[in-house]
ZAMARGU-4260 file (C-alpha; in steps of 0.2 Angstrom, whole numbers, plus 5000, padded with zeros to 4 digits):
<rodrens>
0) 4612/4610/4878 | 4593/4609/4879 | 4590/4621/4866 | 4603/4611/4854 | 4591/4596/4859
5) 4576/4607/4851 | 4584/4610/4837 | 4588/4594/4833 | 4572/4586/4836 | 4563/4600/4828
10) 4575/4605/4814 | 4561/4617/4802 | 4555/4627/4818 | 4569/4641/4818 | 4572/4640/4798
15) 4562/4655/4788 | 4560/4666/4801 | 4556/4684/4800 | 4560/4697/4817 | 4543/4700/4827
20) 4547/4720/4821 | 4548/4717/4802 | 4537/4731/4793 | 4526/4715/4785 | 4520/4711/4802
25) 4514/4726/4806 | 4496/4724/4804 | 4497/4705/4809 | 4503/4711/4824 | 4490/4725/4828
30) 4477/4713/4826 | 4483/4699/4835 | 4486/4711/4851 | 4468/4717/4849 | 4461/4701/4850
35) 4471/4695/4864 | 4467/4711/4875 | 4448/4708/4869 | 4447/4692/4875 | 4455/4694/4890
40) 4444/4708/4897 | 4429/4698/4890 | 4434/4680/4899 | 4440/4691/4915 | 4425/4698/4916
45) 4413/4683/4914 | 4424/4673/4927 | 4421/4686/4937 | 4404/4688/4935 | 4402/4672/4936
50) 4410/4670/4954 | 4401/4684/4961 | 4385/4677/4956 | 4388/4660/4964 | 4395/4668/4979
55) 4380/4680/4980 | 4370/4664/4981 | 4376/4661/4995 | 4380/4678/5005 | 4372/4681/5021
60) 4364/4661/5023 | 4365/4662/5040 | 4357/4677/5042 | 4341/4670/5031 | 4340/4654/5042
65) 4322/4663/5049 | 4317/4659/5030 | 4315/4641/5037 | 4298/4637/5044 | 4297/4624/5057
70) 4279/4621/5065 | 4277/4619/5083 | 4261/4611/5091 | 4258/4608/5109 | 4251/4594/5111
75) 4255/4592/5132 | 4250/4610/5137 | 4260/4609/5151 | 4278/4615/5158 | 4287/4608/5145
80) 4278/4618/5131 | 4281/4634/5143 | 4299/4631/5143 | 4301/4628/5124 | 4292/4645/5122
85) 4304/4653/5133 | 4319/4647/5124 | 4312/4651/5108 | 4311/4671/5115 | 4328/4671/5118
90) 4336/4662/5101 | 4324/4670/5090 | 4333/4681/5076 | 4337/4680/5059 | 4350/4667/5061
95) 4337/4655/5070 | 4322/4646/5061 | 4306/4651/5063 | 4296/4643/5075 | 4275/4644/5067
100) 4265/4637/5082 | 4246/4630/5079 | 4234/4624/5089 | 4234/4605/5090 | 4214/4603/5082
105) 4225/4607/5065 | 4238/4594/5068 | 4229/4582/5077 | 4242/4568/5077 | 4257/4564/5072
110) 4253/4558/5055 | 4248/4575/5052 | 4264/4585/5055 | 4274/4572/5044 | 4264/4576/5031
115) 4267/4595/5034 | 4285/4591/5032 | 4283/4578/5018 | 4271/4590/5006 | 4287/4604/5012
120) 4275/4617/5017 | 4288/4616/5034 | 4304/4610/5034 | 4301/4603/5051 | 4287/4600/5064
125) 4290/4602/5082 | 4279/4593/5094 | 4276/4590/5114 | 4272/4572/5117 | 4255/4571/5125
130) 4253/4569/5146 | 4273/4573/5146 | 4272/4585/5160 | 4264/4576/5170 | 4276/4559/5168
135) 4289/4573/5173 | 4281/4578/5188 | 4278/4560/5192 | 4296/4557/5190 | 4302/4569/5202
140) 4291/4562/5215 | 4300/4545/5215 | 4293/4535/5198 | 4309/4542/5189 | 4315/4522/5186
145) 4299/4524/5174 | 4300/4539/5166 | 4307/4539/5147 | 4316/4557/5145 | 4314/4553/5123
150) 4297/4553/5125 | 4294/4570/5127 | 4299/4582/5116 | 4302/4578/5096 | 4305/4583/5079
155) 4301/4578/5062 | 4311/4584/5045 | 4318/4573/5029 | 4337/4576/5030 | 4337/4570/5009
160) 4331/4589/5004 | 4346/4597/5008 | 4356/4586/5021 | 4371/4599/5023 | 4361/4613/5023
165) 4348/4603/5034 | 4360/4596/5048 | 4367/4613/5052 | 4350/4624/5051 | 4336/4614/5057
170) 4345/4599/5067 | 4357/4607/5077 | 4347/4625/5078 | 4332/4611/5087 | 4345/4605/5098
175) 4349/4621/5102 | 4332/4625/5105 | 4330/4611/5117 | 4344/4614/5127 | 4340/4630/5132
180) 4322/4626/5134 | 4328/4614/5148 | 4337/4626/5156 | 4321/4639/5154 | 4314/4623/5162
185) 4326/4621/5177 | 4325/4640/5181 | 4304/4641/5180 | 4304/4626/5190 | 4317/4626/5203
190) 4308/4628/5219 | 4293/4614/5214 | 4307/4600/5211 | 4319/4607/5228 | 4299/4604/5235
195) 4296/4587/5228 | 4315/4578/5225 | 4318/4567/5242 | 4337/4573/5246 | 4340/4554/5243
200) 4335/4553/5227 | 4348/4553/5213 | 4338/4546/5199 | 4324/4561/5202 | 4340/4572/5205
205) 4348/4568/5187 | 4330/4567/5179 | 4328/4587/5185 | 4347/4593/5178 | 4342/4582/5161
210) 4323/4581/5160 | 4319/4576/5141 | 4332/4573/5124 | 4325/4579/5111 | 4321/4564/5098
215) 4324/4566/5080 | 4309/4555/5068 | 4320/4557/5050 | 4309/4553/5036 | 4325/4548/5025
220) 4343/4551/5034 | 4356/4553/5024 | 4373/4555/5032 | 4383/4546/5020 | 4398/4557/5014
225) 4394/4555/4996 | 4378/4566/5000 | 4389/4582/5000 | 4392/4580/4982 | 4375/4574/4974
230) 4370/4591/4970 | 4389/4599/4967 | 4403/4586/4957 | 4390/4575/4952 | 4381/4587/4942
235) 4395/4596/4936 | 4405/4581/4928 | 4387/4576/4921 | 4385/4591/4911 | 4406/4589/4905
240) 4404/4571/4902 | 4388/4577/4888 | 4399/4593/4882 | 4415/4580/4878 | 4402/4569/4869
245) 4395/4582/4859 | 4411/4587/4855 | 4419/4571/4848 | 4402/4567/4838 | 4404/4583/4828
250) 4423/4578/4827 | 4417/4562/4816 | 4403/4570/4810 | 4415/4582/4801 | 4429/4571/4796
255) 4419/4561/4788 | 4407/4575/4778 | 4392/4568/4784 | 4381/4582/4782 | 4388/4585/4765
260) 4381/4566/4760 | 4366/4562/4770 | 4349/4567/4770 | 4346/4579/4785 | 4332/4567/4793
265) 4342/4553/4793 | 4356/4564/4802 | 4343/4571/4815 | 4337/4551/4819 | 4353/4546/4819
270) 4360/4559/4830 | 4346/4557/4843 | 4347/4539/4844 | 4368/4543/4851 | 4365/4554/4862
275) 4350/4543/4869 | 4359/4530/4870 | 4374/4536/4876 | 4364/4548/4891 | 4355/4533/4894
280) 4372/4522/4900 | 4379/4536/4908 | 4367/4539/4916 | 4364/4521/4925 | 4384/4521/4925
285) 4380/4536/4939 | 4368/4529/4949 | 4378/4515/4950 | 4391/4523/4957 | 4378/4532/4968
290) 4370/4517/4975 | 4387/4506/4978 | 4392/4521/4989 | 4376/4526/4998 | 4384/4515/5011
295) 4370/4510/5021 | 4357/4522/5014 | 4340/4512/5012 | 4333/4515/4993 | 4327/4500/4985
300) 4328/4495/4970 | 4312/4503/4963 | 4320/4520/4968 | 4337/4515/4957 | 4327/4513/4943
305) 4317/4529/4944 | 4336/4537/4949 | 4342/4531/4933 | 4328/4539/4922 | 4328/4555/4930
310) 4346/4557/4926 | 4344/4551/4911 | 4330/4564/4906 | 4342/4577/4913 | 4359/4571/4904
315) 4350/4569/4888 | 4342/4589/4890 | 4360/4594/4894 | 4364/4588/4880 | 4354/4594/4868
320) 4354/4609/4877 | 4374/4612/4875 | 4369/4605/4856 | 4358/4621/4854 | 4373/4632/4861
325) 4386/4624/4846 | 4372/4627/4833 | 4367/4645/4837 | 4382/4653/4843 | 4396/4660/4835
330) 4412/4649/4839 | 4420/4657/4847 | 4406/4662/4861 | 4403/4643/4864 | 4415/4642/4879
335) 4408/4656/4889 | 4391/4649/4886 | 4395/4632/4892 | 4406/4638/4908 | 4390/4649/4911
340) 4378/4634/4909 | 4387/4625/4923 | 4389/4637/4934 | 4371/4643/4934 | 4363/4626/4935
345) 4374/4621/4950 | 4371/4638/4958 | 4353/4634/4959 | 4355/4618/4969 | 4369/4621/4981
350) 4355/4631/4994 | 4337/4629/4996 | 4330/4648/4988 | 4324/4650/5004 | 4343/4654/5009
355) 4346/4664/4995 | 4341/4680/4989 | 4326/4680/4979 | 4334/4685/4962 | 4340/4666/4963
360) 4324/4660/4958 | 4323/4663/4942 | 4333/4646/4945 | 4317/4637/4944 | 4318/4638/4926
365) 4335/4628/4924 | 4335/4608/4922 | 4348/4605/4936 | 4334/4612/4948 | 4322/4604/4942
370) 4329/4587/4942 | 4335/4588/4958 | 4319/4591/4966 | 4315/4575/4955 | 4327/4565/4963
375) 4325/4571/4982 | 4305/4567/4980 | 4311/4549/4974 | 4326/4547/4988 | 4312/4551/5002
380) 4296/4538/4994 | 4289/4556/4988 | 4289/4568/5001 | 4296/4582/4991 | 4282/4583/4981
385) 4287/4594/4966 | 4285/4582/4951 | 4270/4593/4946 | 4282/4606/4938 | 4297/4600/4937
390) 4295/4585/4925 | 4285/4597/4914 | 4299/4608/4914 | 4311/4597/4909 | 4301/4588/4896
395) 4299/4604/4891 | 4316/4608/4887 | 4318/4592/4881 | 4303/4595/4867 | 4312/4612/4862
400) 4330/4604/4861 | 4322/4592/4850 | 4317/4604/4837 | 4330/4615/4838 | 4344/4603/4836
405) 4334/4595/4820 | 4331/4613/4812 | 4351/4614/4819 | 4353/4599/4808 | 4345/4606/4792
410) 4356/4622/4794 | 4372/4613/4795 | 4367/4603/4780 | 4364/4616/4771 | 4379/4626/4775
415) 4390/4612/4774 | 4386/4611/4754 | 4388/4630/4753 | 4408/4628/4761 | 4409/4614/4749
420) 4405/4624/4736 | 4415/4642/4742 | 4430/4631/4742 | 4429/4625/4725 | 4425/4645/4721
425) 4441/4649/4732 | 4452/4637/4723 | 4445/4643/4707 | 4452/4659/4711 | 4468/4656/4717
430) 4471/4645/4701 | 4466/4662/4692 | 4477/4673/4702 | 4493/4661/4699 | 4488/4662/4679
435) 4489/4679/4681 | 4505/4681/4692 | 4514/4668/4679 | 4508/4678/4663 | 4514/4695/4672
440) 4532/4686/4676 | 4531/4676/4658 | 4528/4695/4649 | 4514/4688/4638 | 4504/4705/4646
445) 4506/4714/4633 | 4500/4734/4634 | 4480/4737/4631 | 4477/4751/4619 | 4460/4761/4616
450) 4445/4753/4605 | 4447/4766/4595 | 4463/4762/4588 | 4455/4746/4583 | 4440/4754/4574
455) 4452/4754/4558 | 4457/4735/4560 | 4446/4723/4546 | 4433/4715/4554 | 4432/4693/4551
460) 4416/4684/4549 | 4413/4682/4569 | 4414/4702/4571 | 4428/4702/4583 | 4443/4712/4578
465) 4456/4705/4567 | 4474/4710/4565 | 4487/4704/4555 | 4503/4699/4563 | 4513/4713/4553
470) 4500/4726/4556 | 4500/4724/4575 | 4520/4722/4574 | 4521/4738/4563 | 4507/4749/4578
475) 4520/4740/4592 | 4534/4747/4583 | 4526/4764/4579 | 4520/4767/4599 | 4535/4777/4607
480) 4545/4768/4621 | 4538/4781/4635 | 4519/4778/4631 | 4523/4758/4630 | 4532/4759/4648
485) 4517/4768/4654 | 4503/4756/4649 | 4516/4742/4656 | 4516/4752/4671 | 4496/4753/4669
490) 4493/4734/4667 | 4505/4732/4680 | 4493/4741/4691 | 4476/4733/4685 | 4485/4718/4686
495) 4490/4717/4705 | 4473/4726/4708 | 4463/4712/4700 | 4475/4700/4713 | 4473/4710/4728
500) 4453/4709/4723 | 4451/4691/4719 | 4460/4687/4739 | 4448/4697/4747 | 4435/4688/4737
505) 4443/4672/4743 | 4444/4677/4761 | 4426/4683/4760 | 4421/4667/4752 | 4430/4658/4767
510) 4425/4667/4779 | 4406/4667/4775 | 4407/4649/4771 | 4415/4642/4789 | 4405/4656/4797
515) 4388/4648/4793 | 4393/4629/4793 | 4399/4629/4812 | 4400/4612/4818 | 4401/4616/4834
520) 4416/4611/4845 | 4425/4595/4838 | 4437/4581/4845 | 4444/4567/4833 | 4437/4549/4841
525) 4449/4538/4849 | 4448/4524/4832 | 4442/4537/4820
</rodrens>
């Protein structure tokens, strides 16, 4: 019934068919197979390659968390900073951040460790509120209605860096920290508080089992639930949004033989003015969508400016980046580069390289990098203070796209006249070979005989050779039937070689022709 319904509806797709064994399909068939078994090892293996390098970027984390420097300063010098030492002797391993404790003349206050955190020489500061000890001691002799257990032991870190990374390795391994310092706390000072605590005294009693919580000073939180994909989705469907763009430009860009009609410079303004333009709406359209789900994360509106002209640099160098790609590279390589793009530039922002193994920083290189350091220094008022190379580098990229897409431009131009051309030449051709079938099938071909047997002919006045109609009847007639079937035979031969020739001239032409005037991946316009 269903096939019935096919057949109906698609009457010509089963009519001149030929069985997938017929002999004229032979070598259509072995090099279809070859193909197919090429490109399947070659797309297997780049997927494959692919995953293992994004999951090598992330192999053993936990065991690099010690990569993570958090500076500890003392500033109390009393019990508490004992106990915090003690705890940091029994958690320290490679799964635990490093705990890099200087003297308090280095750090002298508190502005001092946030700028260690904002300039990210540390990923966190540590500190001991001063006179904390003692307001402990006092409050287990009776002032414990006084005594403020979040004034003694803090942290400092800007969750806007990494804030899934962040949250796990350097918020809760601190808790951690200072939970079992408490504990070191209760065990060094056991008989001092069972010496000091009136038997009476709850308050005193619950300020001993709980002496301090550790206070967390966030120089931008960020616990939205759109944070997760800042530096993941967001970036991926940036660099597809570009690559679709592209795609449908050099769609209209060839259905309409641009490059065959207008100058290259014109093409080359033209073409950078949409894709600026085009990057440039995107990319407020994304922070948009950033900023009406940050629910409750306080940027102003200076930083939603800057947001939106950091993406936009980034879209647009994506763009003339995948550009580049769909000029240089053979067609049918475009793909592998693109899925390769992506994958690498969103591989070098899903962990800090600190995480990773440090093969993963040649990273630094890439846009997506670079402009997400951009962005975190602008989400936290500038303390990730990386600007200093990566703007360069992306403007970098941004000058070398530039030129290469306009020499890109020249090329196409150039190569778009030459397929022009080859199919003029190719239709040429064919017109020559089907004058030639129709003469063989006409018998007009008539058998070609030595230039000697001409020597003898009367010459005319243009020096060509002459012969009567009787004359040339009376050598036809003399020729014997054997040697007049061989020479049919003969220029039967020349005949279909000088056909077989002029195809693979054709094909040659063709070939040559769409080789060099790649437009790159194309999509017809919705309206085109």
């Amino acid at each position: 019934m269903l096939f019935s319904l096919l057949q109906n509806a698609y009457p010509r797709a089963t009519k001149n068919r030929i069985s997938a064994t017929h002999p004229s399909l032979k070598a259509t068939r072995a090099k279809f197979f070859q193909a197919a078994a090429l490109n399947f090892v070659l797309l297997q293996l780049l997927f494959f390659g692919l995953l293992c390098y994004l999951f090598g970027s992330l192999f053993q984390q936990t065991s690099r968390t010690h990569a993570l420097n958090v500076l500890w300063v003392d500033y109390d010098g009393g019990v508490v900073g004992d106990a915090v030492r003690d705890a940091y002797k029994s958690l320290e391993s490679d799964g635990f951040p490093t705990i890099v404790e200087r003297p308090k003349d280095e750090f002298p206050s508190e502005r001092e460790l946030r700028e260690a955190v904002c300039d990210t020489t540390y990923w966190a500061t540590l500190y001991t509120a001063l006179g904390s000890s003692e307001r402990l001691e006092l409050a287990l002799s009776g002032a414990a209605s006084q005594y403020n257990q979040s004034d003694v032991l803090f942290y400092i870190w800007n969750e806007a860096r990494y804030p899934t990374v962040l949250d796990g390795a350097i918020s809760s391994s601190l808790q951690i920290l200072s939970n079992t310092a408490r504990v070191a706390y209760a065990g060094r000072n056991s008989a001092f508080a069972l010496a000091t605590i009136q038997p009476n005294d709850t308050t005193a009693m619950s300020t001993f089992a709980n002496p301090w919580t550790l206070s967390s000073i966030n120089i931008q939180p960020t616990t939205q639930g759109s944070r997760a994909v800042y530096n993941t989705i967001c970036i991926v469907l940036i660099l597809i949004q570009d690559f679709f763009y592209l795609a449908s430009i050099n769609g209209l860009y060839a259905q309409f033989k641009v490059y065959n009609k207008i100058s290259p410079t014109r093409i080359i303004l033209t073409r950078d003015f949409i894709s600026g333009t085009f990057t440039m709406v995107g990319s407020l359209l994304v922070s948009a969508a950033i900023w009406a789900f940050k629910d409750g994360w306080m940027l102003s509106g200076k930083q939603f400016a800057i947001n939106w002209l950091i993406i936009w640099l980034f879209a647009h160098v994506n763009f003339l980046a995948i550009d580049v790609f769909t000029i240089w590279l053979p067609p049918q390589y475009i793909p592998m580069a693109l899925i390769t793009w992506i994958i690498t530039n969103v591989t070098s922002i899903l962990l800090p390289f600190s995480l990773s193994h440090s093969f993963y920083r040649w990273a630094y290189a890439l846009p997506a990098h670079e402009a997400y350091e951009a962005l975190t220094d602008n989400w936290s008022s500038g303390c990730n203070p990386h600007l200093y190379y990566a703007l360069p580098i992306l403007f970098a990229y941004e000058i070398i796209g530039l030129a290469a897409t306009a020499v890109g431009v020249y090329r196409r131009c150039h190569f778009a006249v030459v397929a022009e051309e080859a199919g003029e030449e190719a239709i040429r051709l064919r017109l020559e070979v089907a004058l030639k079938v129709e003469r063989e099938r006409s018998g007009t071909l008539k058998p070609s005989y030595d230039e000697n047997n001409t020597n003898d002919l009367p010459q005319d006045t243009n020096d060509g050779a002459s012969v009567s109609k009787a004359r040339l009847t009376s050598l036809h007639t003399d020729v014997p039937k054997e040697t007049r079937t061989m020479a049919e035979v003969k220029n039967r031969a020349d005949m279909e070689a000088d056909i077989e020739g002029l195809g693979k001239e054709i094909v040659r032409i063709e070939t040559r022709a769409s080789r060099g005037g790649n437009l790159g991946p194309s999509f017809r316009l919705v309206g085109s």
